[in-house]
N, C-alpha and C positions, 0 to 999 in steps of 0.2 A: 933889643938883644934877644939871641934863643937862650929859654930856658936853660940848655948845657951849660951856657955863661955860669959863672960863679958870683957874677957883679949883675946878672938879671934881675929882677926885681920876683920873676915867678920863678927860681932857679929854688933846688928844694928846701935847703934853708931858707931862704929868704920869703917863702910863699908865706909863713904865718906873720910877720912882719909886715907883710904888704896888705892882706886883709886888716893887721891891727890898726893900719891908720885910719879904718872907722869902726871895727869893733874891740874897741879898746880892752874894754873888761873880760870881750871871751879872748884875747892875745895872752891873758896878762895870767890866767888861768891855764892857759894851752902850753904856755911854756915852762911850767910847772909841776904837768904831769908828765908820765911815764912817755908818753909819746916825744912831748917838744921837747926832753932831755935828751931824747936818744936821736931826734934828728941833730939837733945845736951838738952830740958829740959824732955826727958823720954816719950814722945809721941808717942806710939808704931805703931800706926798705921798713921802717919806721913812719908811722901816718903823720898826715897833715892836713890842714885845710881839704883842698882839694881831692884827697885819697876818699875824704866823705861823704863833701857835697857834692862833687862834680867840679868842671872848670868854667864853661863858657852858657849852662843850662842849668846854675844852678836855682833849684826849687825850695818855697820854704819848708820848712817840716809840718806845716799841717796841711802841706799837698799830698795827697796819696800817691802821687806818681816820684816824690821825694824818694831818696836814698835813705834820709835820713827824718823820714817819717815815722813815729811810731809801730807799723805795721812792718814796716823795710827795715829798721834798722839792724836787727838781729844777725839777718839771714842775706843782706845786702852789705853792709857796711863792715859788722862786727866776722861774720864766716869767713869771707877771704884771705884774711888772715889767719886767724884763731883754729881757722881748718883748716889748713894749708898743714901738710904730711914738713914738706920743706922745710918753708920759715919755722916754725914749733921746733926742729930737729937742730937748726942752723942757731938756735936761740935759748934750747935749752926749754923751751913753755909745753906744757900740756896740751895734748895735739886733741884730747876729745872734751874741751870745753863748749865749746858749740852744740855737738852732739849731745852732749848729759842733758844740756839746755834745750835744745829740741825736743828731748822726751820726753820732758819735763812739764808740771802742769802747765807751765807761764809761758812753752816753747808751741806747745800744742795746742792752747788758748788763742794763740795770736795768730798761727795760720789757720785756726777754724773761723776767725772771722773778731775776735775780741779786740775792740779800742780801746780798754781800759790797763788790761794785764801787762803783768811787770813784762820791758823786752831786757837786754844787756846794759842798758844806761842809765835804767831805773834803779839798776843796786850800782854800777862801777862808776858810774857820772858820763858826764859829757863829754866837757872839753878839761876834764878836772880831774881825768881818771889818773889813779896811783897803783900802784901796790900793795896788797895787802899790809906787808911788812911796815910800813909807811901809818905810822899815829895819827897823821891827816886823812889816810884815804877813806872812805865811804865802807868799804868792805873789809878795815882793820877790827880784829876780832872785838875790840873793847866799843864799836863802833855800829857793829851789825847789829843790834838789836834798835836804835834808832832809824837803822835806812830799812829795817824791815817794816819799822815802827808808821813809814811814809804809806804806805798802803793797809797795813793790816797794823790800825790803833790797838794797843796797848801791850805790843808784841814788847816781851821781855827778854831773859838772856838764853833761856830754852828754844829760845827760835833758832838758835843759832847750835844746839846742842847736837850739832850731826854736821856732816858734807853737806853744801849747796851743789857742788856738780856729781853729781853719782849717775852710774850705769848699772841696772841690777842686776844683767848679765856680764857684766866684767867681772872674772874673774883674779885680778889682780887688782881691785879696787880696792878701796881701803876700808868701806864698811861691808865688810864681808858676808854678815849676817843677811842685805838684800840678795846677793850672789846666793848662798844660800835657800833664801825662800824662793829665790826664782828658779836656783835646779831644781828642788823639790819637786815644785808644779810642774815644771815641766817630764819629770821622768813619772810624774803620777799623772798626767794626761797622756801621754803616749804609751804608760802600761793598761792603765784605764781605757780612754777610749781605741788604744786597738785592740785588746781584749773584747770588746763591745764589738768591736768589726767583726771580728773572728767567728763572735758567737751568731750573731745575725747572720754571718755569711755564710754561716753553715746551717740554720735556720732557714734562711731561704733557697737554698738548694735541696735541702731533702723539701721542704711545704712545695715548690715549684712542682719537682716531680708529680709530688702528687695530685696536685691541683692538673697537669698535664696527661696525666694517667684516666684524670675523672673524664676530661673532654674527648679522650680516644677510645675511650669504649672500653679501657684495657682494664678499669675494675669501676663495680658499679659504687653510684651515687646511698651510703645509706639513707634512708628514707626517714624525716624528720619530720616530725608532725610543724604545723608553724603558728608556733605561740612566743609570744613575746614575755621577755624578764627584765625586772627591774634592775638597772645595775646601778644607776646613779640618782639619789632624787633630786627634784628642783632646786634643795636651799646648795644641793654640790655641784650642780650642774651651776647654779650660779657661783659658788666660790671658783671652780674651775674656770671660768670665763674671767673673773675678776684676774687669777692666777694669768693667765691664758693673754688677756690685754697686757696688763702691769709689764709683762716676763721680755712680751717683745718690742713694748712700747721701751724698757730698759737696754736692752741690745741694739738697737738702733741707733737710741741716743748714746749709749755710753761709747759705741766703736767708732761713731760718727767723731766726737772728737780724737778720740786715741788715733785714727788714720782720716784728716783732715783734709786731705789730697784724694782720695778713694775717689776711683769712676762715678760711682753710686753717692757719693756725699758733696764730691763740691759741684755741681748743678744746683744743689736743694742750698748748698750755704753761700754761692753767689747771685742767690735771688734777692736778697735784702742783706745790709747790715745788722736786721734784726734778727736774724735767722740765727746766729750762736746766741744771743739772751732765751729766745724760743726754745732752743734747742735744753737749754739748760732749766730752763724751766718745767719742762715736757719731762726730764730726768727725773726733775726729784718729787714732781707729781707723780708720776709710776710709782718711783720707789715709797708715798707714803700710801699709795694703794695698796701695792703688795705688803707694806707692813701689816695695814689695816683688815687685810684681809685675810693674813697668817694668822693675828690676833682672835677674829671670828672664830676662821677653823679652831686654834686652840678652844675654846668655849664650847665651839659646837664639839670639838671629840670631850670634851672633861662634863657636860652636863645635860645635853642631848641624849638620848638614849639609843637612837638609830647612829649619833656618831659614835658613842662608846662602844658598841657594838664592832662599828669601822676599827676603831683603835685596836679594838683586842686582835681581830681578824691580820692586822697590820704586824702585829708584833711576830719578829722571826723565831723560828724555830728550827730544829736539827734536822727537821724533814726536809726545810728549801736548801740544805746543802747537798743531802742526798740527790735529791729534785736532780739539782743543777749538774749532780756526775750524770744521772740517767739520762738528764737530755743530751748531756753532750754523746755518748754512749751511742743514743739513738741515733742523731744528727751523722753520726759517723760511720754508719750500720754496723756498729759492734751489737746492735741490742733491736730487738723487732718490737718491743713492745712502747709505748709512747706513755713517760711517768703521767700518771694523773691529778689535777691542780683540783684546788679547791676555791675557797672565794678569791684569794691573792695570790698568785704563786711567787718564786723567787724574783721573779722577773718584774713585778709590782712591786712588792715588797722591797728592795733595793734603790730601785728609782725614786719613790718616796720619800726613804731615811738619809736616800743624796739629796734629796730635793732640802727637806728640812734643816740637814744641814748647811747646803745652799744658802740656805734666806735670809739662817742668823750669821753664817761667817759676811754676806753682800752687807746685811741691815747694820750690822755693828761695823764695818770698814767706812761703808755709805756713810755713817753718822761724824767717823773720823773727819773722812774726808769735809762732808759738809760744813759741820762747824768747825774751820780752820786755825779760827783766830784761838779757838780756846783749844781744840786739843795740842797746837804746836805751844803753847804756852805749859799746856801739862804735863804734853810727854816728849816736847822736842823736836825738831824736825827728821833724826833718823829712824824713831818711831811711827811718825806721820809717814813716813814714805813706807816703812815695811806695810802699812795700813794698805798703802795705794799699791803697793806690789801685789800683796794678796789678794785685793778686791780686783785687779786686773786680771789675773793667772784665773781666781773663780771664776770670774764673769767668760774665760773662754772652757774653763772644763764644764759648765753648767751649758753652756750653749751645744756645746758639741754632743754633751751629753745626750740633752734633749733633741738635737738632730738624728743622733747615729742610732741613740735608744728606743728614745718614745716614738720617736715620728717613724721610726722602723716598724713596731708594734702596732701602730694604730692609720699608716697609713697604708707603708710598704709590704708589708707581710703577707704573703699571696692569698694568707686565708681571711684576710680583712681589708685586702685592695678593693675596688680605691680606697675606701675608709671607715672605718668603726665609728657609729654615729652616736654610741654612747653620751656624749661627750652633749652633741644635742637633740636626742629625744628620751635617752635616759636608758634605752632597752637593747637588751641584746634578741638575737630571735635565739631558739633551741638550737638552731645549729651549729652557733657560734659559742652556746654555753657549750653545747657535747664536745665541742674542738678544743677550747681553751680552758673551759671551768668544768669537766664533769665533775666534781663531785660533788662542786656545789648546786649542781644539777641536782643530781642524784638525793639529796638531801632538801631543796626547793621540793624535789616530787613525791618524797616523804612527806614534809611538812602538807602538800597538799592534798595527799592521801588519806592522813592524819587527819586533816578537817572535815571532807568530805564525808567519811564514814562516821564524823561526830553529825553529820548533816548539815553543817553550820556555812555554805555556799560562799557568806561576804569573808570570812575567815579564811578559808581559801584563798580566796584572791587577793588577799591583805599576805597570805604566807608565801605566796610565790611571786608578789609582782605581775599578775599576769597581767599581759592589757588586751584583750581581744580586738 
């Protein structure tokens, strides 16, 4: 008989019947949940058997080519419906449960490449899904802390103290608080770094000119003796490198999962199924390098004597506000004159005191995140997510930052193209201190004046850095 028969055997009532005559126990379950109630009361578009497995190619679930594999089931089985604009609307169900779950750690775990991480069946069941409202179902409030309890031992009732499907951008969602931190970041990364646009873009427009004026003969080169200065020493050059791996070895990995699909990510995560364990492991060795190496710096500025010295120099003052009108001033040709910087101008100083704050807002989110089992036990799962909200929104004002900011400064800036090698040989030459740092010029060739006429030649060289 066709299917359209009502007395078929594959006719849509009657399709989990006909499987039960050898899967007894999943029938017997199937027609108890949410689904085989609503087909047995005429629900057409209500799943069954074959809506999961397939009809005539059905595969087991530890196939990967399965529907209803581990890895498929979510985004193959559980989406077609659950994201469906229609069914949701025709039904009365929440049309962005799929989606919360996609963005979610356990949605973005499983298309990075994870075998383990919860998909939709791990919390709502199988063939034994209910409703919440429902004292039997898996996801009944008095009930969640046990099905959370299946993967993450000794999860308690706090795991459950927030929304399981949340969007931090919905604003009509219901923990409002994640809405919230995620406009935050958001209207503070786009006053931030286009302010940073702004200002480089007008930085490099008047430096261009004149870098362009030097090569046309149209005003001379002034004449700079060429001695080199110390800008950075070894034990900085090496915390900066430490800085410098840890920062991008972290962006890599952390966006690699957050956009799991990316051009640039799934070639490298469809090389191996080990490649997401890798990938997460590579994470959080970063991030205990860069803990480990904020930790130094703090030491080395607190009992160092060359970093206390850094510290104090770092600390802002009323002059880099000033500073920051006069460059603008300049950059606009309101003002001929170009403010003069000392060891750090506004422009260091800023990037710094974001950087530090940077480390500890990533290090304290990071550690939420990391150990999951215990801070969802302590502070909840609405708390855990605002963790992961804010360590997300950081991790793009920090990148960007350091794109638009520093890598402007030190790669793109016409007067330090292609690049300020500070970073690694330690030195600037006098050309680049008279352009950026005179004062601290000016004050290096005191201190070596100073020496000189005490006679003392290694003193000298010790006061200015120089390396001939």
């Amino acid at each position: 008989m066709k299917g359209s028969n009502p007395s078929s055997l594959v006719a849509r009532k009657n399709v989990a019947s006909t499987c039960g005559q050898c899967h007894l126990d999943v029938v017997a379950q199937y027609k108890e949940s949410i689904h085989g109630t609503a087909v047995a009361s005429g629900v057409k578009e209500s799943a069954t058997c074959t809506d999961c497995h397939g009809e005539h190619n059905i595969l087991s679930p530890k196939d990967t080519r399965s529907p209803v594999a581990a890895r498929n089931v979510s985004s193959q089985v559980c989406s077609p419906c659950h994201g469906s604009v229609k069914l949701t609307q025709k039904y009365g169900l929440a049309s962005d449960r799929f989606q919360s779950f996609a963005d979610s750690y356990h949605g973005l775990a499983g298309r990075a490449g994870s075998v383990e991480v919860a998909n939709c069946a791990s919390c709502h069941g199988v063939h034994d899904i209910k409703p919440s409202s429902d004292s039997t179902s898996r996801i009944n409030k008095a009930n969640l802390a046990r099905t959370c309890g299946t993967c993450h031992p000794g999860a308690n009732e706090k795991f459950a103290n927030g929304l399981v499907h949340v969007i931090a951008t919905d604003a009509k969602g219901e923990d409002q608080i994640l809405y919230l931190v995620s406009s935050g970041y958001i209207i503070l990364i786009v006053v931030l770094i286009g302010g940073m646009f702004l200002h480089n873009l007008l930085d490099f427009i008047r430096k261009s000119r004149k870098q362009l004026m030097y090569r046309r003969g149209l005003i001379p080169r002034p004449p700079v003796p060429h001695r080199l200065y110390l800008r950075m020493s070894l034990s900085e050059r090496i915390q900066h490198g430490l800085l410098l791996t840890s920062f991008i070895t972290l962006v890599l990995t952390g966006f690699a999962l957050r956009f799991p699909d990316a051009w640039w990510v799934a070639p490298v995560r469809n090389l191996s199924p080990w490649m997401f364990e890798l990938r997460s492991l590579l994470h959080r060795i970063a991030a205990v390098l860069m803990v480990c190496a904020s930790l130094y710096h703090v030491y080395y500025l607190l009992f160092v004597p060359r970093g206390k010295q850094l510290l104090r120099d770092l600390i802002p003052v009323r002059q880099d506000i000033t500073d920051a009108f006069k460059v603008l001033k300049y950059n606009l040709g309101f003002s001929k004159e170009k403010p003069k910087f000392g060891r750090f101008s506004y422009i260091e100083k800023s990037e710094y005191w974001a950087l530090v704050w940077g480390t500890v807002v990533m290090a304290a989110t990071g550690v939420v995140m990391w150990l999951d089992n215990t801070f969802l036990g302590l502070l909840g799962k609405l708390w855990w997510d605002v963790a992961r909200t804010v360590h997300y929104y950081e991790a793009w004002l920090a990148t960007l930052a350091i794109v638009v900011w520093h890598f402007y400064f030190v790669i793109f800036n016409p007067d330090s193209y292609p690049i300020n090698l500070a970073f690694w040989k330690g030195t600037l030459t006098e050309e680049e201190m008279e352009e950026e740092h005179p004062l601290e010029l000016e004050r290096l060739k005191d201190l070596d004046r100073q020496a000189e006429a005490s006679g003392d030649e290694e003193e000298a060289i010790e006061a200015n850095g120089d390396q001939k």
